[in-house]
Every structure is written in structure tokens, then in C-alpha cells.
C-alpha positions as CSV (number, residue, x, y, z in Angstrom):
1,X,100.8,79.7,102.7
2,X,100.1,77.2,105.2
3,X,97.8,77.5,108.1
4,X,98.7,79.0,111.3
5,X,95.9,78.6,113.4
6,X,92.3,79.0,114.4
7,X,92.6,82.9,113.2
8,X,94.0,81.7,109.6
9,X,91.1,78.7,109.9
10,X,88.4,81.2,110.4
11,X,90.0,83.7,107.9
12,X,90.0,81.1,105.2
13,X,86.1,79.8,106.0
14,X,85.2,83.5,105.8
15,X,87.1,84.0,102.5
16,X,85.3,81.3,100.8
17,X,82.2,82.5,102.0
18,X,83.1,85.7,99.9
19,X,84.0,83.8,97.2
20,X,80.8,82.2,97.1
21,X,78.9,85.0,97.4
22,X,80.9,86.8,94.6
23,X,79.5,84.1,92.4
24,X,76.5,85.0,93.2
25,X,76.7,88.3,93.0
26,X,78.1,88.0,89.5
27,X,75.2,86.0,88.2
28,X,73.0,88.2,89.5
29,X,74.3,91.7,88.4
30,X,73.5,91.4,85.1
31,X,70.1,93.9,84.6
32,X,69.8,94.4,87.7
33,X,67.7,97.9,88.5
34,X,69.0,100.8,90.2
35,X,66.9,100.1,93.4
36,X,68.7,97.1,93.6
37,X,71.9,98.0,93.0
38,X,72.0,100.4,95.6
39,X,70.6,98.2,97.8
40,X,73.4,95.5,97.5
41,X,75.8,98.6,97.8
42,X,75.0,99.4,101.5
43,X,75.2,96.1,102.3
44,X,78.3,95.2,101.0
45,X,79.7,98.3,102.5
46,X,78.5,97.1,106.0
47,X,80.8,93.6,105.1
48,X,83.9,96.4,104.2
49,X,83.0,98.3,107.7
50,X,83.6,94.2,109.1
51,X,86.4,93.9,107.6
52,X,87.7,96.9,108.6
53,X,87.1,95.9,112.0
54,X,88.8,92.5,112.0
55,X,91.9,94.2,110.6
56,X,92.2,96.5,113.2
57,X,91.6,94.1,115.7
58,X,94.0,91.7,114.0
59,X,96.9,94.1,113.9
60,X,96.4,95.6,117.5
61,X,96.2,91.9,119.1
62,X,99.1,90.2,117.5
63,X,101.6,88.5,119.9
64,X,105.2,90.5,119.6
65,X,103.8,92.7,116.7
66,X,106.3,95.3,115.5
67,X,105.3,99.0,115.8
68,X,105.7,98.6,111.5
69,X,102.9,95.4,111.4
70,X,100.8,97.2,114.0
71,X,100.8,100.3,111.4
72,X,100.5,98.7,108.4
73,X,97.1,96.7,109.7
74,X,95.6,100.3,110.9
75,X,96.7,101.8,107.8
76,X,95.1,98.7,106.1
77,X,91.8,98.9,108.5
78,X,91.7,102.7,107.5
79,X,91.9,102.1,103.6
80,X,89.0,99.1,103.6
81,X,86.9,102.0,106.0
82,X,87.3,104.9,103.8
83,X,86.4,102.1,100.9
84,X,83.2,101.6,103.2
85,X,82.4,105.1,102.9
86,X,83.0,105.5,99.3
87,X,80.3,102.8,98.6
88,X,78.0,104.1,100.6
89,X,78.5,107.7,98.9
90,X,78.2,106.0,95.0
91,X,74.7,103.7,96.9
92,X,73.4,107.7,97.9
93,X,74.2,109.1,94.4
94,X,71.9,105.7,92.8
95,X,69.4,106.0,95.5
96,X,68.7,110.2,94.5
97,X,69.2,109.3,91.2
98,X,66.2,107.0,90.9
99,X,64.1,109.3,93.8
């Protein structure tokens, strides 16, 4: 794919950004307590609530977007949301777990 723009520039500075911090994150899971593991939950949720965001916004701003595209990004925007919530619920169930 090549690049298309400023969007696609920022998209692709962001997505190595992850992938750095993904190699972190792997070296760093290993024994890690619960406390902490919950703790790096939230906060990776709040990046997935981002994301979320920047799809929507991506698939309602698009230039001569078809009514498919513009569905498909708010279906996408929805799925990475409700993937939001669902690390937030499993960061609850570690949090009580260790309370």
C-alpha cells in the first residue's frame, strides 16, 4: 500500500508507535502482578476508546464516501468500542479479584 497522504502519514507514525509499545509490553508481561495487570488494562482500553474515535471520524469525513464505507468504518468504530468495554470489564474482574 502506498501512501496517500497526511492521514495515511500520521496513521503509519501512530502504528509504529504501537508497535513499539507492543514490544514493550511484551517484555514486560512476563510476572507481572495482578495490580499491574489491571492497571495496563484500563489504559490500553482508553487507546481502543482512541481508536474508536479516529475511525469514526475517519469514515464520517471521507471525500465521496459511499453509504457502504461510511457503514463499514461505524461498524468498525463500534466493534474497537465495545472491545473498549470488554477490557475494562476483564481490568474490574482483576481489580475485585485482588481487593
Amino acid at each position: 500500500m502506498t501512501s496517500a497522504g497526511p492521514l495515511d502519514q500520521a496513521a503509519e507514525a501512530a502504528n509504529s508507535a504501537v508497535y513499539a509499545m507492543s514490544r514493550v509490553l511484551d517484555l514486560s508481561a512476563a510476572g507481572a502482578s495482578a495490580a499491574d495487570a489491571s492497571a495496563a488494562t484500563y489504559k490500553l482500553s482508553a487507546a481502543l476508546d482512541t481508536l474508536a474515535l479516529m475511525f469514526g471520524r475517519i469514515g464520517a469525513s471521507q471525500i465521496a464516501a459511499t453509504s457502504a464505507e461510511t457503514v463499514a468504518m461505524a461498524q468498525c468504530a463500534a466493534h474497537v468500542r465495545k472491545a473498549a468495554e470488554t477490557a475494562r470489564e476483564a481490568a474490574a474482574m482483576t481489580q475485585q479479584r485482588i481487593e
